[in-house]
N, C-alpha and C positions, 0 to 999 in steps of 0.2 A: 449611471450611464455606462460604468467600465464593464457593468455586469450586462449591460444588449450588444453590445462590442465585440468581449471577449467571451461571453458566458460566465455560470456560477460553476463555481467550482466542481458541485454534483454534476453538470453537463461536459464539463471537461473529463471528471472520474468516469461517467458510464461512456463516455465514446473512445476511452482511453484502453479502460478494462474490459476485456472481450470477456471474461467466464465471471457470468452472473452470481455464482457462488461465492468467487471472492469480494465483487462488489460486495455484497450483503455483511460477507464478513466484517469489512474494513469498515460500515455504515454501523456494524454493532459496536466494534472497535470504539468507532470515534466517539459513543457515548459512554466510555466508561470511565471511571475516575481518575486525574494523570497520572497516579501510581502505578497502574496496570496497564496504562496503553502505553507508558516507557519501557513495562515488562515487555508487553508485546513488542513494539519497536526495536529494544535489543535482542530477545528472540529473533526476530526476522532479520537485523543487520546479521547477528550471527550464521546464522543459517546460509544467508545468501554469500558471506565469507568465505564458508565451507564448500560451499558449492563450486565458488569460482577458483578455490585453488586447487578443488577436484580435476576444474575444467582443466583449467592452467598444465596441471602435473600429467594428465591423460595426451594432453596434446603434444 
């Protein structure tokens, strides 16, 4: 019932994520073994890290 309500989560991801590419990505993502999607995961915490105290320092 929470799923006609709220939506499944896939409907929340594709109305959430406007570039189709990275939907796809994160849909491969999410089937791979949790060794590698925690790689991924810290990859992307880092990254986005890096990013914002790029932003941060620029401003």
């Amino acid at each position: 019932m929470n799923c006609l309500i709220n939506g499944t989560l896939q409907d929340k991801a594709e109305n959430t994520i406007s570039d189709n590419e990275l939907l796809i990505m994160f849909k491969k993502v999410e089937k791979l073994p949790y060794d590698k999607k925690r790689l991924v995961k810290e990859f992307l915490d880092s990254f986005l890290f890096k990013d914002n105290v790029h932003r941060q320092l620029a401003g």
